[in-house]
N, CA, C and O of each residue as an XYZ file, in Angstrom:
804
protein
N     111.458    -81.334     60.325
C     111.713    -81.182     58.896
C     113.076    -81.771     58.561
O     114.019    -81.259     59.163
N     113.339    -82.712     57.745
C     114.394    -83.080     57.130
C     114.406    -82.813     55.586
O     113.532    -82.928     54.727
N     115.870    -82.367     55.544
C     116.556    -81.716     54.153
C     117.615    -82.386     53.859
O     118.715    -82.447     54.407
N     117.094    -82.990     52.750
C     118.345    -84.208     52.247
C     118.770    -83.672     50.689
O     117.915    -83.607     49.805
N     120.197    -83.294     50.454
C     120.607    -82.609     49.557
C     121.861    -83.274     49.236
O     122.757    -83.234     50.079
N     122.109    -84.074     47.778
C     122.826    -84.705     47.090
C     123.637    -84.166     45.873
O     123.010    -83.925     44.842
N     124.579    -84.019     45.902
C     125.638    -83.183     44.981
C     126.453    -84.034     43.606
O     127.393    -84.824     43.708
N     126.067    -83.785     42.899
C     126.772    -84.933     41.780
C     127.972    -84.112     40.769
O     127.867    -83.071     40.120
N     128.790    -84.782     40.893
C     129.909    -84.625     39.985
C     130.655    -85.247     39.021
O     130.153    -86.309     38.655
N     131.605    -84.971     38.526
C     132.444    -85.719     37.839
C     133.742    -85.848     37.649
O     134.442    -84.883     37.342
N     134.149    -86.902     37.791
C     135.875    -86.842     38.143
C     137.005    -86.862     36.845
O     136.569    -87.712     36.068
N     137.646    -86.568     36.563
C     138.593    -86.043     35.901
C     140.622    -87.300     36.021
O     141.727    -87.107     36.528
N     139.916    -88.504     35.153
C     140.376    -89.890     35.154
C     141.968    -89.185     35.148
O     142.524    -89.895     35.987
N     142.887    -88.307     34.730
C     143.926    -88.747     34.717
C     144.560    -87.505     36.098
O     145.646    -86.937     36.214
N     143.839    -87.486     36.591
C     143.835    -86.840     38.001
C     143.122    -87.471     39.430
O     142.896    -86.927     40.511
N     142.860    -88.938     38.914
C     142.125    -89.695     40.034
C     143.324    -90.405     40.727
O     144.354    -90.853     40.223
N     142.888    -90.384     42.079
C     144.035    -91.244     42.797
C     143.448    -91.717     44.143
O     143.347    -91.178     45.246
N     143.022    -93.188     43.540
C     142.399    -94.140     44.274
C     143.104    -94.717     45.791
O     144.191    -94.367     46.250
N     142.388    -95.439     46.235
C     142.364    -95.785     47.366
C     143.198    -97.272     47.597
O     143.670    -97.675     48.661
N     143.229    -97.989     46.198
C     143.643    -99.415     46.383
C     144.875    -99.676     45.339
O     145.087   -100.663     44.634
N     145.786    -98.185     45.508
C     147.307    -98.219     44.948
C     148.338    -98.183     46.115
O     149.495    -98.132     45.698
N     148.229    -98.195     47.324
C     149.187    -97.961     48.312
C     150.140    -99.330     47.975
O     149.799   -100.492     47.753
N     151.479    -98.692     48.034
C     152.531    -99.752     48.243
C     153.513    -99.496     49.050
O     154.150    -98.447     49.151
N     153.729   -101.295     50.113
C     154.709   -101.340     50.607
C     155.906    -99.920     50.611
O     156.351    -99.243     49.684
N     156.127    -99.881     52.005
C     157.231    -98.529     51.956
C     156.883    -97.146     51.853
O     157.706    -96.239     51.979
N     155.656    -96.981     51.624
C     155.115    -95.715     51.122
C     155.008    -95.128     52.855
O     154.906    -95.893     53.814
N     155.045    -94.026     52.924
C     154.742    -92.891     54.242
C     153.133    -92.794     54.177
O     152.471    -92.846     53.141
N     152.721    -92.670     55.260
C     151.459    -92.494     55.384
C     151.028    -91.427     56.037
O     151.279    -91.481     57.241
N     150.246    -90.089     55.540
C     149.948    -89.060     55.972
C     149.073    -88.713     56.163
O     148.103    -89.275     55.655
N     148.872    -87.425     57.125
C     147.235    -86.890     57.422
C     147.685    -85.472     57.483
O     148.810    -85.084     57.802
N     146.483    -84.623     57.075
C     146.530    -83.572     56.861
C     145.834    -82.848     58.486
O     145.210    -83.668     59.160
N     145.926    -81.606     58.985
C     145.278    -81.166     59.872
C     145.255    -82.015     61.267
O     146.256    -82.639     61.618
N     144.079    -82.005     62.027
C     143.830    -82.466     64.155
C     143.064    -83.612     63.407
O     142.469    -83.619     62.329
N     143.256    -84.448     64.226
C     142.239    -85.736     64.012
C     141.698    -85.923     65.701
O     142.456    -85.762     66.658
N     140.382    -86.255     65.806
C     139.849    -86.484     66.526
C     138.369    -85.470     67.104
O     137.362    -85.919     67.652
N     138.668    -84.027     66.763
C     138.239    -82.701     66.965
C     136.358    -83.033     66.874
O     135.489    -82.865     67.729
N     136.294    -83.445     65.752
C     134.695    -83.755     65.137
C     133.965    -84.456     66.097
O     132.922    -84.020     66.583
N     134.645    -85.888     66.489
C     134.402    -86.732     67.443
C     133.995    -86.288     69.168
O     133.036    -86.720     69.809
N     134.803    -85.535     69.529
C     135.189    -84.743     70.885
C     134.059    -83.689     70.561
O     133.243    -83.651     71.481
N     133.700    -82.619     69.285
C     132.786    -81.815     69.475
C     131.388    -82.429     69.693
O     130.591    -81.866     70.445
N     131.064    -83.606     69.031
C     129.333    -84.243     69.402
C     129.931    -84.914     70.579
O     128.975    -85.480     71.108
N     130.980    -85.155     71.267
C     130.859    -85.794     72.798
C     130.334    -84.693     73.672
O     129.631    -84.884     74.665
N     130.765    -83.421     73.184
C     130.680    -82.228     74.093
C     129.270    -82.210     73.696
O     128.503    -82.511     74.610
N     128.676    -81.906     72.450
C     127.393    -81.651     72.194
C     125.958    -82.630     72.874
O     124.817    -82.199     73.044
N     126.312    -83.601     73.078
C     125.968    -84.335     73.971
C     125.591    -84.398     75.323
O     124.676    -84.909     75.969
N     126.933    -83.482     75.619
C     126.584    -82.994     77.393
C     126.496    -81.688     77.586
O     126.977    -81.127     78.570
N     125.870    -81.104     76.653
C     125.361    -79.537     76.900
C     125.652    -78.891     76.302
O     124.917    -77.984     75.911
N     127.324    -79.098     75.799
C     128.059    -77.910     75.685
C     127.636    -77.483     73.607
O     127.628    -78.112     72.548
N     127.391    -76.218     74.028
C     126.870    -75.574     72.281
C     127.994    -74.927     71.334
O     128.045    -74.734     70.119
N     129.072    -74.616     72.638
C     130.435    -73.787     71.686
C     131.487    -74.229     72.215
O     131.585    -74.593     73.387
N     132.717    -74.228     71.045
C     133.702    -74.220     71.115
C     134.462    -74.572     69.636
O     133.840    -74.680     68.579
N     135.637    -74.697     69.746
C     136.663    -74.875     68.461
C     135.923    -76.236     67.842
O     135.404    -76.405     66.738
N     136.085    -77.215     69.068
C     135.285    -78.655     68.616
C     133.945    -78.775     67.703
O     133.687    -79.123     66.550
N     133.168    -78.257     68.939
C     131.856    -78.442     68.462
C     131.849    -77.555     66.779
O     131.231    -77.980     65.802
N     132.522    -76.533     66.794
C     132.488    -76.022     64.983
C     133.005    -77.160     64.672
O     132.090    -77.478     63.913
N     133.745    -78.084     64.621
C     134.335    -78.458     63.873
C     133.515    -79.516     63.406
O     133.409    -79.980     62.271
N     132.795    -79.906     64.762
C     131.963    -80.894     64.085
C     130.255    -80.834     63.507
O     129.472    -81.721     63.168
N     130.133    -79.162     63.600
C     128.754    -78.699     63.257
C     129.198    -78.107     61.921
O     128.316    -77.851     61.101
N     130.217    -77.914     61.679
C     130.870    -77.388     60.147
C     132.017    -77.330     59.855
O     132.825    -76.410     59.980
N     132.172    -78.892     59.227
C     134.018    -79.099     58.951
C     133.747    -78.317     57.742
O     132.746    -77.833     57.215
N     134.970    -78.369     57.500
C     135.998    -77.869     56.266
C     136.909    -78.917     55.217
O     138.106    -79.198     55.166
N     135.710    -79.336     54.420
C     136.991    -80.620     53.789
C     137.798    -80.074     53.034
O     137.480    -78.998     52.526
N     139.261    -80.755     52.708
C     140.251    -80.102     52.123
C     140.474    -80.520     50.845
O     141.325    -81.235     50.318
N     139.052    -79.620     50.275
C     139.100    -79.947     48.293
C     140.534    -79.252     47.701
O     141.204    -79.701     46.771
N     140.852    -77.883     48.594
C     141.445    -77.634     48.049
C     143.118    -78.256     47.721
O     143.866    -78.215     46.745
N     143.206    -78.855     49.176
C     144.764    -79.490     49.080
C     144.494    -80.666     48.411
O     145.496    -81.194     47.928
N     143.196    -81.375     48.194
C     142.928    -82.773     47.675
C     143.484    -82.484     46.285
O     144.321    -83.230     45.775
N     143.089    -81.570     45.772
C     143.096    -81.362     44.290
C     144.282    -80.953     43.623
O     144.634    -81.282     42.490
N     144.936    -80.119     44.517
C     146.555    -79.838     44.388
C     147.404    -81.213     44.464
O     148.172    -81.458     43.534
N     147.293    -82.076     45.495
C     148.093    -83.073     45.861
C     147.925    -84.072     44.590
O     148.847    -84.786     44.198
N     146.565    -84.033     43.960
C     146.202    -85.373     42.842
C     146.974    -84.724     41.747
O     147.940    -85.341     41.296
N     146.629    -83.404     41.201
C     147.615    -82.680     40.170
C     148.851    -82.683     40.145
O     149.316    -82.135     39.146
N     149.697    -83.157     40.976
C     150.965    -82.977     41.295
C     151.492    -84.510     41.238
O     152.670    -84.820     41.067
N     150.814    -85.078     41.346
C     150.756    -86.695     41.175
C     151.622    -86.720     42.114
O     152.755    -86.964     41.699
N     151.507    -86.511     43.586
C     152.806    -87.012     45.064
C     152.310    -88.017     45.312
O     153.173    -88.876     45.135
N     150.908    -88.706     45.802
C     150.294    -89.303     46.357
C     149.930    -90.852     45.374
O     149.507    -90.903     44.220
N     150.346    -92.263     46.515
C     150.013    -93.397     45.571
C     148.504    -93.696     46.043
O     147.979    -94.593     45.382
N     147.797    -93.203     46.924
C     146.359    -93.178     47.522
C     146.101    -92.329     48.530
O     146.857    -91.763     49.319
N     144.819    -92.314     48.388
C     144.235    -91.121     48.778
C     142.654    -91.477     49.552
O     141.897    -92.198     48.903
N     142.319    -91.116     50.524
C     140.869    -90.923     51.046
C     140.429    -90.175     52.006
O     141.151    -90.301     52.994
N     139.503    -89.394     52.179
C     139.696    -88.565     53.273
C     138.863    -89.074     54.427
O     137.931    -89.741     53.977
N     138.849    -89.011     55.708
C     138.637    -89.541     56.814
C     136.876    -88.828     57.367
O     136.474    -87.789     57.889
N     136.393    -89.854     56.967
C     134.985    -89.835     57.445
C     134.630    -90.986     58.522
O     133.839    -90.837     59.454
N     135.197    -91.904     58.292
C     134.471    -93.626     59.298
C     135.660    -93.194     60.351
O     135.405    -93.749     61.419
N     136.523    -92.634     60.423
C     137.794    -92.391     61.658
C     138.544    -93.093     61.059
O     138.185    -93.889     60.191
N     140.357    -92.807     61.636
C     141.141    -92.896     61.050
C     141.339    -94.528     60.775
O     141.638    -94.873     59.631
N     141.209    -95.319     61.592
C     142.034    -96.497     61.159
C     140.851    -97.288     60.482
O     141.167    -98.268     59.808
N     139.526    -96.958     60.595
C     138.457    -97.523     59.669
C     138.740    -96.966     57.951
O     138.739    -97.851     57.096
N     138.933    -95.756     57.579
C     139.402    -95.376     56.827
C     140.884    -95.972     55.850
O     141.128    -96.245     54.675
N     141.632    -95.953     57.202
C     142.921    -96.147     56.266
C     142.719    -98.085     56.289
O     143.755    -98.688     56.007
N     141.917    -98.647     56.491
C     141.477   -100.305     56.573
C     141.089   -100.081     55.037
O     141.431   -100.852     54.140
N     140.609    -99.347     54.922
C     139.947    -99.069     53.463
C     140.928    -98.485     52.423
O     140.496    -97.973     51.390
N     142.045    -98.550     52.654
C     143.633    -98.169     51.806
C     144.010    -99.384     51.751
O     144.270    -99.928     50.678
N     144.096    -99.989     52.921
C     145.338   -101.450     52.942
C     144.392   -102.416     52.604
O     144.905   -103.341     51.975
N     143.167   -102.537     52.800
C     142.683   -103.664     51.748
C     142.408   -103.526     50.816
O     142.994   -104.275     50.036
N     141.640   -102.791     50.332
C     141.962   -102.358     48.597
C     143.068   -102.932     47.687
O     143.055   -103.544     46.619
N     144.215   -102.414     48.687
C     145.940   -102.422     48.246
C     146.117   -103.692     48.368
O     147.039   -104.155     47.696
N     145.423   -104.527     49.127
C     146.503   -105.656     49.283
C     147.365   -105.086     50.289
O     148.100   -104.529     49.474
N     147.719   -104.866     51.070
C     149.004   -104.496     51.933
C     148.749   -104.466     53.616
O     147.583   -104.800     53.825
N     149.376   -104.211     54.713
C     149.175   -103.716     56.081
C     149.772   -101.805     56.404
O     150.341   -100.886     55.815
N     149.360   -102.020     57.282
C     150.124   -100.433     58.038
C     150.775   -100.438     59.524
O     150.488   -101.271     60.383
N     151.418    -99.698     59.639
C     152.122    -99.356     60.904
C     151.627    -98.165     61.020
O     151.368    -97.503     60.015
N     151.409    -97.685     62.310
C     150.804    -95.981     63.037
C     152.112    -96.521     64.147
O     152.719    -97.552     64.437
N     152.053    -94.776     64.593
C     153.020    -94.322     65.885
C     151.984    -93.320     66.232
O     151.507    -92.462     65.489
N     151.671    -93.593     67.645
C     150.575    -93.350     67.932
C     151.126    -92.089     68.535
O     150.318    -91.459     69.219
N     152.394    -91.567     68.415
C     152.516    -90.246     69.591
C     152.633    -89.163     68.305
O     152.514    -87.939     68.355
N     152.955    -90.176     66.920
C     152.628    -88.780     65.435
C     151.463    -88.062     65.431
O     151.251    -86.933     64.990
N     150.497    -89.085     66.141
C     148.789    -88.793     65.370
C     148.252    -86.979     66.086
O     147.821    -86.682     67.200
N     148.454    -86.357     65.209
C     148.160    -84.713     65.245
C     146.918    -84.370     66.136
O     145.763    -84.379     65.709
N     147.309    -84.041     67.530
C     146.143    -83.878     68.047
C     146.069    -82.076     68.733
O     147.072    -81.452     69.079
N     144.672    -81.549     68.788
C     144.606    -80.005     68.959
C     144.613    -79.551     70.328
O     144.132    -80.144     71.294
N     145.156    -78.532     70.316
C     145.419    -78.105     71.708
C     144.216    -78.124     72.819
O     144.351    -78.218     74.039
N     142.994    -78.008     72.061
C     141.644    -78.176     72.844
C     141.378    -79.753     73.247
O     141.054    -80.144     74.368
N     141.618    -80.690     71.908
C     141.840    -82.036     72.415
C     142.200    -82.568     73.504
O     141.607    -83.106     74.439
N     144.044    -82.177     73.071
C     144.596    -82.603     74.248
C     144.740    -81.917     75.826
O     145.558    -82.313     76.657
N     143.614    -80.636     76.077
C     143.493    -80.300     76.915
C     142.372    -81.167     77.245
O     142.612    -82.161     77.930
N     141.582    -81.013     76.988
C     140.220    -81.797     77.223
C     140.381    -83.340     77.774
O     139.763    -83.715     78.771
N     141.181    -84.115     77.106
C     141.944    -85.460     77.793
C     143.450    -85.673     78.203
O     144.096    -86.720     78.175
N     143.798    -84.557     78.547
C     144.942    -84.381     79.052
C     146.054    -85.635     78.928
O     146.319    -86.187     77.859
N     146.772    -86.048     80.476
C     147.370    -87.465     79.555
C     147.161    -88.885     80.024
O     148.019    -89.682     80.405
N     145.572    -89.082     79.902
C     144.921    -90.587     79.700
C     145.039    -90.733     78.516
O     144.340    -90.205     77.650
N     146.237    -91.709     78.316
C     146.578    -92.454     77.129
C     145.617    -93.058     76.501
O     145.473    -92.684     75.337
N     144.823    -93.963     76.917
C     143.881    -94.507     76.019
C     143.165    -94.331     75.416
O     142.899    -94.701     74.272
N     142.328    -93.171     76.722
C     141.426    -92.582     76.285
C     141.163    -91.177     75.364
O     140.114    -90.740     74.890
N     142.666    -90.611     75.304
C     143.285    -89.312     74.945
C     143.219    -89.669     73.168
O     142.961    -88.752     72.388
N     143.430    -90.800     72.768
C     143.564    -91.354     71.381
C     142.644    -92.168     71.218
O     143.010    -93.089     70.489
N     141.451    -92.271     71.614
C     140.686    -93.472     71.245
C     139.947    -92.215     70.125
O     139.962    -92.553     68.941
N     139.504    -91.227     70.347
C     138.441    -90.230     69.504
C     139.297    -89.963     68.289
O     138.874    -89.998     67.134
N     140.362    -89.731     68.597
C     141.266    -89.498     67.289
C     141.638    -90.542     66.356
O     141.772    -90.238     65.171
N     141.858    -91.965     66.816
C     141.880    -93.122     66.184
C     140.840    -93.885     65.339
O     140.962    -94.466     64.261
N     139.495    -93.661     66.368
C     138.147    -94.009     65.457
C     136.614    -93.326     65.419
O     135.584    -93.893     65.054
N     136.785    -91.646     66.006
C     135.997    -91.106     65.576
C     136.354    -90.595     64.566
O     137.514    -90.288     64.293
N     134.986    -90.382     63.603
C     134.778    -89.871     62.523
C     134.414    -88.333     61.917
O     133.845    -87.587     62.714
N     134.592    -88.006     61.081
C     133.877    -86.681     60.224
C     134.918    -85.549     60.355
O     134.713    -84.335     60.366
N     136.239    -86.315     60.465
C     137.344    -85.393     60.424
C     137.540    -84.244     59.088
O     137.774    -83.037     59.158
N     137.373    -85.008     58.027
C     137.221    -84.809     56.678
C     138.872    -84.285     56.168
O     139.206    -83.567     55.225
N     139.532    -84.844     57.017
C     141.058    -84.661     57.058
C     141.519    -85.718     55.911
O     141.227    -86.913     55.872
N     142.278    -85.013     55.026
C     143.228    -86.079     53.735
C     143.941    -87.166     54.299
O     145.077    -86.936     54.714
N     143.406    -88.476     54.400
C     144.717    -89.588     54.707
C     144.981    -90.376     53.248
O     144.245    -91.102     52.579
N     146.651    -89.812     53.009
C     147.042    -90.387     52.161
C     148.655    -91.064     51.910
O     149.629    -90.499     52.407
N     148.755    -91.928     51.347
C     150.424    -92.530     51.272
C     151.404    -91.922     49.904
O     150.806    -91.546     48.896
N     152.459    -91.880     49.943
C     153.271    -91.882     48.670
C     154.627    -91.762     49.341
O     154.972    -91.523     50.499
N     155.461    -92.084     47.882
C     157.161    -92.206     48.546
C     157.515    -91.687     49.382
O     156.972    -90.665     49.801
N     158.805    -92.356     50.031
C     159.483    -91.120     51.013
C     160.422    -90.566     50.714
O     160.919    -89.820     51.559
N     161.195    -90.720     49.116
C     161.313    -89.287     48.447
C     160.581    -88.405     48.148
O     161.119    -87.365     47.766
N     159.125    -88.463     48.199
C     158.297    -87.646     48.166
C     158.017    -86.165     48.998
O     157.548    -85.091     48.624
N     158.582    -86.692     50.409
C     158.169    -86.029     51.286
C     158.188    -84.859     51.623
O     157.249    -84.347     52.233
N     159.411    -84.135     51.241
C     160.118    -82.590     50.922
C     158.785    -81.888     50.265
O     158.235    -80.905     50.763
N     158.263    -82.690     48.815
C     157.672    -81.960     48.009
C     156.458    -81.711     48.559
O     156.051    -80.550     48.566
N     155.751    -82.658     49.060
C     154.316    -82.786     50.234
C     154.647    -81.485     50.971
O     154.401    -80.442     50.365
N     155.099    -81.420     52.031
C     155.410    -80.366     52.831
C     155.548    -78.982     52.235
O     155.278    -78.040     52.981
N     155.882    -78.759     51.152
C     156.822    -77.929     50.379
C     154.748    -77.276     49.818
O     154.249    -76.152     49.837
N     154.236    -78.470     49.465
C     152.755    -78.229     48.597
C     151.865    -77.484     49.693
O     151.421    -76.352     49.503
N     151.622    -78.300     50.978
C     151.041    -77.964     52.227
C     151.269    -76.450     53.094
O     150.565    -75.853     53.909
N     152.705    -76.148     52.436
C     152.914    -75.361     53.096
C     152.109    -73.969     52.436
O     151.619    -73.005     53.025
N     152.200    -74.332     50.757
C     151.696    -72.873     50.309
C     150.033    -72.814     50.963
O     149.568    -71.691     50.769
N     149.325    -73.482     51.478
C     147.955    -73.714     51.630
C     147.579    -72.662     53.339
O     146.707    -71.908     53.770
N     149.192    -73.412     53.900
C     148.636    -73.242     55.339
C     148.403    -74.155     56.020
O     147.944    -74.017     57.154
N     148.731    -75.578     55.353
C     147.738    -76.728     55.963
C     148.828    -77.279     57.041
O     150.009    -77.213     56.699
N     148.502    -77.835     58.359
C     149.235    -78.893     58.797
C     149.361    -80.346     57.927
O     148.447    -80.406     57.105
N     149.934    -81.108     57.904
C     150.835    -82.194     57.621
C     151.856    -83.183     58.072
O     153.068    -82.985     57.988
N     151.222    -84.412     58.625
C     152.054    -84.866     59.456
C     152.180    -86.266     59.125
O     151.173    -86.890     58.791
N     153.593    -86.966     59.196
C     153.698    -88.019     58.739
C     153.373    -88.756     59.541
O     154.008    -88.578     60.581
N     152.257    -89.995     59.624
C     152.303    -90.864     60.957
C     152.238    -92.438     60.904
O     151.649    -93.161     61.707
N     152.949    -92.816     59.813
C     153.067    -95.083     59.519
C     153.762    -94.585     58.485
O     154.138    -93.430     58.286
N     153.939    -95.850     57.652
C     154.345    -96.453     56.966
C     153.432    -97.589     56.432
O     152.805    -98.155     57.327
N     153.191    -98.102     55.033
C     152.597    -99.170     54.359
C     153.921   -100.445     54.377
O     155.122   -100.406     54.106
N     153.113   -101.377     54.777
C     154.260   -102.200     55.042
C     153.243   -103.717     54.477
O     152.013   -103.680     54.510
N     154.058   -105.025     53.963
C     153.199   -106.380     53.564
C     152.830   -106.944     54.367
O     152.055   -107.808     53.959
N     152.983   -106.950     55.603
C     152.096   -107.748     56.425
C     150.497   -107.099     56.637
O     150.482   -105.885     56.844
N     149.409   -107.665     56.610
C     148.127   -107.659     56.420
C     147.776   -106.621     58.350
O     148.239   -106.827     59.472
N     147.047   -105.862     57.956
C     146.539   -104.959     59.306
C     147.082   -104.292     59.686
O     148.292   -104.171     59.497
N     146.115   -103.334     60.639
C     146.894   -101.975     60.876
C     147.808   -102.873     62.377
O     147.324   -103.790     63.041
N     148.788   -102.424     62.509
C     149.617   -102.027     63.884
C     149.556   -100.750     64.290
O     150.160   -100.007     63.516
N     148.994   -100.135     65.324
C     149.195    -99.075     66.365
C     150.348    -99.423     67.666
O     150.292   -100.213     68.609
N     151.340    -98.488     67.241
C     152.309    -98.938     68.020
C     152.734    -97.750     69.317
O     153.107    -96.582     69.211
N     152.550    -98.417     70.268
C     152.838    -97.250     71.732
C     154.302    -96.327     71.515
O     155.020    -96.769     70.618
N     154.691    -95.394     72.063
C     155.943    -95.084     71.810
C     157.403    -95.643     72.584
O     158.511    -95.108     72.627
N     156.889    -97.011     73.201
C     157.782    -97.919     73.523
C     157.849    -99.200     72.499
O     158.392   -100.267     72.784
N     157.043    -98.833     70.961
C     157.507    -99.923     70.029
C     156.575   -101.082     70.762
O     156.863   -102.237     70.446
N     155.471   -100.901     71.726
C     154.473   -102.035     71.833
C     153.100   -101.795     70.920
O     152.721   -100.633     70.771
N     152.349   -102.889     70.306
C     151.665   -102.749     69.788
C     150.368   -102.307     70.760
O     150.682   -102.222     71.947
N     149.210   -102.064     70.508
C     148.184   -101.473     71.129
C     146.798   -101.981     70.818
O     146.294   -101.753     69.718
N     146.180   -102.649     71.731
C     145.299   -103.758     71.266
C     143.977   -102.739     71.661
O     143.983   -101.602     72.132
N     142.826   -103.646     71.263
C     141.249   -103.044     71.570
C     140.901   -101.668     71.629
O     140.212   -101.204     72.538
N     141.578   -100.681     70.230
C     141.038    -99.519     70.428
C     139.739    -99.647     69.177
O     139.946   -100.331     68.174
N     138.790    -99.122     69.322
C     137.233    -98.835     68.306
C     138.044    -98.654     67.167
O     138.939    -97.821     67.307
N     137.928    -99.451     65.629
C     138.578    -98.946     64.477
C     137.974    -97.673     63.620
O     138.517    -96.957     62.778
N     135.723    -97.669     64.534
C     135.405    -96.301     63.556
C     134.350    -96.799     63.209
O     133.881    -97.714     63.886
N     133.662    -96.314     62.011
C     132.543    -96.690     61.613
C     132.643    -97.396     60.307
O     133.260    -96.967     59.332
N     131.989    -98.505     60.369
C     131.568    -99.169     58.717
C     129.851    -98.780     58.345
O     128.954    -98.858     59.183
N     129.668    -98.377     56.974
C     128.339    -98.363     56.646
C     128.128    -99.730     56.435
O     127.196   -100.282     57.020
N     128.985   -100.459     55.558
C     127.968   -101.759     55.014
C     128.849   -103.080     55.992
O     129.773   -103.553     55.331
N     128.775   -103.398     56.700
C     129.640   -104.188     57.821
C     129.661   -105.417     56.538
O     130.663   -105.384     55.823
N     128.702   -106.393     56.251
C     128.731   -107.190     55.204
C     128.686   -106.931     53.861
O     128.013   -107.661     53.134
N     129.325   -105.961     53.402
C     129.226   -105.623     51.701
C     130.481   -105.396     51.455
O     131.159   -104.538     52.020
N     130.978   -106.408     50.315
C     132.235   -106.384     49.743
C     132.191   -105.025     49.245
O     131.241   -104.561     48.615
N     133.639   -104.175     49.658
C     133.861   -102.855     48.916
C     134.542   -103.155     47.684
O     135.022   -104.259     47.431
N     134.584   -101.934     46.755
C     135.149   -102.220     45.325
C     136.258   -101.626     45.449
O     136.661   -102.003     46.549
N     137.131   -100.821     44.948
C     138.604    -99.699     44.657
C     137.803    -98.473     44.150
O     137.440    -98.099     43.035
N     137.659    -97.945     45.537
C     137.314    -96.381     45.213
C     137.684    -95.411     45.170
O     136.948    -94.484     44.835
């Protein structure tokens, strides 16, 4: 039996904050663990039915509520939340924008079950967090006078918040090791339409 259930809404124009405003200089943030969703269907895969993971990825929690605070407050110059994994996602900020990104790959917020689970194989320790998907975690940019107030918003929620790039003009993401080397051939994530021009969403 399949149950396919579609939710329609309506957005509220002077509280929208698109995906293809990021500018140069802006901080680039994520809310909450990235990778968790990814790691729970790896586990689900090989048997395993429980844990922190596997909830996470049998029933995330998207964050309407900090989404909606952060757009009201107007901190944020873009906004999307992380479904295709992170750097497929934030590909979908910097082209929109016109712009590139920088990551520091030792910022990227990972959970204590995570990083037990891949302990410290570098590559492989960040490949699930970099381009698995269904995090449903806020990745978004705005000033870095901003940043006090972000933290300051996050905090009344409870939410983690962690700063991890910068929007910068050169075109593509950089993932940079924490020796300042860049980091080649990690999975960027999922695309639905591999050949379909996207619009500014």
């Amino acid at each position: 039996m399949v149950i396919a259930i579609t939710l329609f809404g309506e957005q509220q124009g002077q509280k929208l904050t698109r995906r293809c405003t990021a500018r140069p200089g802006d901080c680039i943030f994520v809310t909450g663990h990235l990778g968790d969703s990814a790691l729970g269907l790896k586990l689900l895969q090989e048997g395993q039915k429980t844990g922190a993971a596997v909830t996470r990825h049998l029933d995330p929690s998207p964050r309407v509520r900090e989404g909606r605070a952060l757009a009201e407050a107007g901190l944020a110059t873009a906004m999307i939340d992380i479904s295709d994994g992170l750097l497929a996602d934030l590909g979908h900020i910097t082209k929109n924008s016109a712009v590139g990104a920088r990551l520091y790959l030792e910022r990227i917020p990972l959970s204590a079950e995570y990083s037990e689970h891949f302990g410290l194989n570098g590559h492989e320790r960040y490949a699930l967090a970099l381009g698995g998907g269904e995090d449903y975690e806020l990745l978004f940019t705005a000033p870095e006078h901003r940043k006090s107030q972000i933290i300051s918003l996050f905090s009344k929620f409870g939410t983690l918040v962690s700063e991890i790039g910068e929007i910068t003009t050169v075109p593509g993401i950089r993932v940079l090791s924490p020796e300042g080397e860049t980091i080649h051939g990690i999975a960027t994530g999922y695309d639905h339409f591999a050949t379909r021009q996207k619009d500014c969403g």
